[in-house]
N, C-alpha and C positions, 0 to 999 in steps of 0.2 A: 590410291583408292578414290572413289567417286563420291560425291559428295549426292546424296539424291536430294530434289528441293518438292517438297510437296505442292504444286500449282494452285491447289484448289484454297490452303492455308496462304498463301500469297496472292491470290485475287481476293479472299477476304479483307485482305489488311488494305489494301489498296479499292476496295472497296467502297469500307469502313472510312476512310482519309478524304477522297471524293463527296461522300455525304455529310460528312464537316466543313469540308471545306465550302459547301451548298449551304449549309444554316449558321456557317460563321459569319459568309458576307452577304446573308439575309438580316442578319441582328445582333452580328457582334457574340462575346462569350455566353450570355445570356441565352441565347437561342440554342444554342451548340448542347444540345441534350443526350445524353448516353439513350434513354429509354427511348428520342424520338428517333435514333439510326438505329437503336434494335426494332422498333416498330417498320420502320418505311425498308427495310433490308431482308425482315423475316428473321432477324435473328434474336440467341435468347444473350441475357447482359452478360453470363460467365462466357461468354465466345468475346464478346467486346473485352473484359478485363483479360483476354488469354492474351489475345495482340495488344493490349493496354492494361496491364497492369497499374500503371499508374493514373489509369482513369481519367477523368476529363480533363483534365493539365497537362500530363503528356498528349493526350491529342489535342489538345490548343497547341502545344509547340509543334509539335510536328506537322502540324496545317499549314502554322505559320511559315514555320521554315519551306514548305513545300510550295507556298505563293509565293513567297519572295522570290526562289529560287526559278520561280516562273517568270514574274514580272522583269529580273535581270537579266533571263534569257533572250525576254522580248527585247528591251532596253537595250542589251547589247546589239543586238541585230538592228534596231534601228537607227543607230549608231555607225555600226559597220558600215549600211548600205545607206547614208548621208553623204553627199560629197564637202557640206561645210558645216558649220556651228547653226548658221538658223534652218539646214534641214535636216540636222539630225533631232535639234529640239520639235521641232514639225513632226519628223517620225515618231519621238516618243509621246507626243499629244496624242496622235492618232491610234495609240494603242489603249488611251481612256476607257475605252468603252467597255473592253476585251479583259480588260483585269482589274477590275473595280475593286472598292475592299467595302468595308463595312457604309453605311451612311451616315451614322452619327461619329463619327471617329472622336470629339473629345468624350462624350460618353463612354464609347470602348474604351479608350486610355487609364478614361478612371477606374473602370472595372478590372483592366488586368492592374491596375496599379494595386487592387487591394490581394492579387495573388501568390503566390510565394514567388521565392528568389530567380528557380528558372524561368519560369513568364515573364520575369523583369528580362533578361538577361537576353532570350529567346526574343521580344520586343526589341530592345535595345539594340540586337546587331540588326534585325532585321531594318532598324530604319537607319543603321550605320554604313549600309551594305546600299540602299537606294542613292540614301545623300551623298555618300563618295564617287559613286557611278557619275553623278549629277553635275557636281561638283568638275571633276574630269572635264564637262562637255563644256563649261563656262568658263573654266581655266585656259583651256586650248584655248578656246576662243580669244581670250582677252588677248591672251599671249600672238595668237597671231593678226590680231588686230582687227580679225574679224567683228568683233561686238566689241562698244564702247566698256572700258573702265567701269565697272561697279562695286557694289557692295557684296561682294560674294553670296551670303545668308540672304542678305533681302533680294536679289534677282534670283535666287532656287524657290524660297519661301513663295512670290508672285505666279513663280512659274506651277509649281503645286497648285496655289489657289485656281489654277485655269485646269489644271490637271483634273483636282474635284467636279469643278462646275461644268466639265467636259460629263462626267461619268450622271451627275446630277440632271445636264440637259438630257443625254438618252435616256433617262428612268419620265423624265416630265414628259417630253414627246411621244412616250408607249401609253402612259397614262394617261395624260391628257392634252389631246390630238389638236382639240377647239384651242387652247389654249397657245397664244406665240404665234399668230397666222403666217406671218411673216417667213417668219424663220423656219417654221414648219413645211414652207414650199423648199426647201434647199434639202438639198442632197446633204448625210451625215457629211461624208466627207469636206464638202463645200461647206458646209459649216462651222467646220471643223479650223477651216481654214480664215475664213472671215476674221473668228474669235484669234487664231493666232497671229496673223499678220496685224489686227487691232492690239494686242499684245505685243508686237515688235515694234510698233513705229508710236504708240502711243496718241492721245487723242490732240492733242493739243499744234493748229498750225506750224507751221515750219516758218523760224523768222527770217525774213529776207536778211541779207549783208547790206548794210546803208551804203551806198554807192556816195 
């Protein structure tokens, strides 16, 4: 027997996912309004609780789970297609732009922090799932001698902060243009690039060997 799938009940729901996932990472849980995707969609709120039932927490999770599961896909791919340790981390800088998350992220933290247990949990693998991906690319590394010895935590944690300020440059540069003249003449990319190779090699001269 055939199972039949109603299309039009399943472009809803995916939809509905699309337009959260639009006013999650415009402002975090806060923003993420049932009445404001039944307004911008045309739809009435008993259609959103049919495919959500569990209202605005199940689709916080299910947003969430549906980024992450993006952001890994990217991740892996830029990975795959690195041939070492500093261009696979290269690759995944260069996807900053492309899957940004909220802007104020300790704000967001605090907010799902005060949600129930699945938001914790839904949270919690979500950033177990990035760091282990991460984790992988700087272990290899170390292991094959390509990147020097470090502190595992504090070279991911570094590496994040450039990640943000990657996602934070493209929002300053749409907004405001006058602002950064400099850096404003380069190409994303090439900028892209600057920040990360100042990230690899670090600011500080190179000591000669005393002869």
């Amino acid at each position: 027997m055939v199972t039949k799938i109603d299309l039009r009940t399943n472009d809803t729901r995916k939809r509905i996912i699309k337009e959260a996932q639009h006013l999650y990472q415009m402002g975090g849980y806060n923003q993420l309004s049932m009445d404001k995707i039944a307004e911008v969609l045309g739809l009435k709120r008993p259609t959103l609780y049919y495919h959500f039932p569990g209202g605005k927490e199940q689709l916080l999770v299910e947003t969430l789970n549906i980024l992450t599961d993006e952001l890994i896909t990217a991740w892996e791919n830029a990975i795959r297609t690195g041939r070492d340790t500093r261009s696979r981390l290269r690759n995944i800088l260069g996807s900053a732009p492309y899957y940004s998350m909220t802007e104020n992220k300790r704000t967001f933290l605090y907010e799902l922090w005060q949600l129930s247990e699945e938001v914790k949990t839904a949270v919690k693998q979500s950033y177990e799932k990035v760091f282990d991906l991460l984790a992988q690319v700087f272990k290899e590394g170390m292991e094959k001698g390509e990147i020097r010895e470090v502190e595992l935590e504090i070279a991911m944690h570094s590496f994040f902060a450039i990640f943000d300020q990657v996602e934070n440059m493209v929002t300053v540069r749409e907004l405001f243009p006058e602002l950064g003249h400099n850096a404003n003449t380069f190409e994303l990319e090439v900028l892209i690039d600057k920040i990360f190779n100042l990230w690899m090699t670090g600011l500080l001269v190179p000591v000669s060997p005393s002869s």
